[in-house]
Each structure stands twice: as structure tokens, then as C-alpha cells.
N, C-alpha and C positions, 0 to 999 in steps of 0.2 A: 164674103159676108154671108152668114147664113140666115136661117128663117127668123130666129128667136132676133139676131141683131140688126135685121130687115124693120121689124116692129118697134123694138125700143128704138130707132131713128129716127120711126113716122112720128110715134109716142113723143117723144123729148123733142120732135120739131113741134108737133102741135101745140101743145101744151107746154111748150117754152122754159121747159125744164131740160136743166143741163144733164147729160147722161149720168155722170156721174151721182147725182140725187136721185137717178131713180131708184125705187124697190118695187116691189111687188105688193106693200101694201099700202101704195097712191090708191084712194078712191072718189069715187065720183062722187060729186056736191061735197068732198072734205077736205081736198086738193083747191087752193082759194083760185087754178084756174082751169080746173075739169068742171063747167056747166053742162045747160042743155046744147046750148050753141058746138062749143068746142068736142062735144059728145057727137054729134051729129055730123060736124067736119074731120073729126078721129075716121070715124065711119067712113064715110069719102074717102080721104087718103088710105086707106088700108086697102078699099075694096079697087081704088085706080092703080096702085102703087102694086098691088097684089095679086091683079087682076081675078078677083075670087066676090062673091054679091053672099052676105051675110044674111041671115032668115030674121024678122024682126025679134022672134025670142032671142034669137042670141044676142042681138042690138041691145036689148035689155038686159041682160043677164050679164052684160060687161060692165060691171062694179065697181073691179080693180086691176091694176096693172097687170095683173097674173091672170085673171080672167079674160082680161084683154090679147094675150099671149097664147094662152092657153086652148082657148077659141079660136083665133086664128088662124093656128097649126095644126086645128083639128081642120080645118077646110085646105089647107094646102097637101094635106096629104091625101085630099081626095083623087 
């Protein structure tokens, strides 16, 4: 399994969306179960599962599925 399908696994576990519905333009507060909550426990599982700690800009700048992705593999390839 690689990075990009490391994330959509945390992603579709958290947010209890089947993988197959994801896309890349799920976003936050439009997705009726990406809150502040499940936002914050995204974070978690990404950063234990990943083991990688995410800067709060980036915390916020994760919008949507693809930002969420996108940002991620920008810290695994550090």
C-alpha cells in the first residue's frame, strides 16, 4: 500500500465514508461528517498512523480531500 492509499484509509475510516465515494473534492464543513471534531481526530490518526506532527497552518489549510493528501506527502517525504 502506498502513501496516497495509507491516507484515503485513515480518511474513509474516519469520516466513515466508503472508499469508493471518495474524491478529492470532499470538504470540510460540506461533507455532512467532516466537522470540527472529526477534523481534529483526522489529525490524530494521520499524525499516529504516519508517525509525522503537522504545523497548525497546515492543520488549517486542510479543506479537502486533496489538500488533505496533498499535505501529507509533503511531510512524508521529508
Amino acid at each position: 500500500m502506498d502513501d496516497s492509499e495509507k491516507i484515503a484509509e485513515i480518511f474513509s475510516n474516519v469520516m466513515e465514508i466508503t472508499r469508493n465515494l471518495l474524491d478529492n473534492n470532499i470538504a470540510y464543513n460540506s461533507h455532512p461528517n467532516w466537522d470540527s471534531l472529526r477534523h481534529l481526530q483526522l489529525i490524530s490518526e494521520l499524525e499516529d498512523e504516519l508517525g509525522i506532527e503537522y504545523s497548525m497552518d497546515d492543520v488549517q489549510a486542510m479543506k479537502t480531500f486533496q489538500l488533505v493528501t496533498e499535505i501529507t506527502l509533503k511531510y512524508l517525504q521529508k
